[in-house]
C-alpha positions as CSV (number, residue, x, y, z in Angstrom):
1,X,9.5,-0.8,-7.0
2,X,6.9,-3.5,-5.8
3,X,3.8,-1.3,-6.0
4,X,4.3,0.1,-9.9
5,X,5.0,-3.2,-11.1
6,X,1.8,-4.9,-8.8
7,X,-0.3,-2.1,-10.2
8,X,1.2,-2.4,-14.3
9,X,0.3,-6.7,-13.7
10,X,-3.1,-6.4,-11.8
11,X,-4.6,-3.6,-13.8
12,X,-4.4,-5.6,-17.0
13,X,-5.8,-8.8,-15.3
14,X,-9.2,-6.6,-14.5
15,X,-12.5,-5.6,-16.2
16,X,-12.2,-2.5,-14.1
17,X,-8.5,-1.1,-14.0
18,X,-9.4,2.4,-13.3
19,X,-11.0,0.3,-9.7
20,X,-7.8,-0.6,-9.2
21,X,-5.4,0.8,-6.2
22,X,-2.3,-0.7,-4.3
23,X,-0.6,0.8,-1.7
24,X,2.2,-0.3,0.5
25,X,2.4,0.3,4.5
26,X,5.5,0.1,6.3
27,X,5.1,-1.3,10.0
28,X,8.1,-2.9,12.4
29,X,10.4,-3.4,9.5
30,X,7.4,-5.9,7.5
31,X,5.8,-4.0,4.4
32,X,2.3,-4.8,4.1
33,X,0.7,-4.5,0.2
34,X,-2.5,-3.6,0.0
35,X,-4.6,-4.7,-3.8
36,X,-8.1,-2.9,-3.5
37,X,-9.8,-3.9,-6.8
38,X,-13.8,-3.5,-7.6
39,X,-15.7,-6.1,-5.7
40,X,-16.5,-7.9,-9.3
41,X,-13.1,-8.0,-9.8
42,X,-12.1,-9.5,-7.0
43,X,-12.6,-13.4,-8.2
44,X,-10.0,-12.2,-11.3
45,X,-7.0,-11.2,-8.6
46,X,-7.8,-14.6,-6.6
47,X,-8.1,-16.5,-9.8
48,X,-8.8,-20.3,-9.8
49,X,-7.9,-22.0,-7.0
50,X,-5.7,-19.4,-5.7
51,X,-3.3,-19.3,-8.9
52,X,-3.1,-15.6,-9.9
53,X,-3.0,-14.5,-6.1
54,X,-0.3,-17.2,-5.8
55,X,1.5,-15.9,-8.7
56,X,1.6,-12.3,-7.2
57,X,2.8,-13.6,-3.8
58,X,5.9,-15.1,-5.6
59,X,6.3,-12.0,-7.3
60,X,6.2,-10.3,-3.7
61,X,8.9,-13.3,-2.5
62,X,11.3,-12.4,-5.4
63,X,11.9,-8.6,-4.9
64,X,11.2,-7.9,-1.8
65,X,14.1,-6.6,0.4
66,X,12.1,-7.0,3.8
67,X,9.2,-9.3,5.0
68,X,6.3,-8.4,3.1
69,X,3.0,-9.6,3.3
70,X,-0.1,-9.0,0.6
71,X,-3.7,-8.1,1.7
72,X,-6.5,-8.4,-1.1
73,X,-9.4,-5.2,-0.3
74,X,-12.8,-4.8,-2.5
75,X,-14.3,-1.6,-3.4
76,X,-17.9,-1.9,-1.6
């Protein structure tokens, strides 16, 4: 449920959505999401001082049904 709706929000925040990919890993009960955007991109899913990457955390914190943690990735 995470993953579709993660991919829907950060696609329309980027210049390059097709760059776009977001997985999810399931380890010890904690799901770990990964956002792998192009590498100019990358300032756009962090956002100003943190905001939009704050935004999606809170997202995470909301729906999540186990401890989840988010990892930002750049295409090289």
């Amino acid at each position: 449920m995470l993953v579709p709706l993660l991919t829907h929000i950060v696609k329309h925040l980027m210049t390059q959505p097709d760059e776009v990919n977001i997985y999810e890993q399931v380890a010890d009960g904690i799901s770990s999401i990964h956002i792998s955007v192009a590498q100019d991109d990358i300032g756009r899913v962090i956002g100003s001082e943190g905001r939009v990457l704050k935004a999606l955390r809170n997202i995470i914190v909301l729906l999540a049904s186990r401890p989840t943690e988010l990892i930002i990735d750049r295409d090289n």
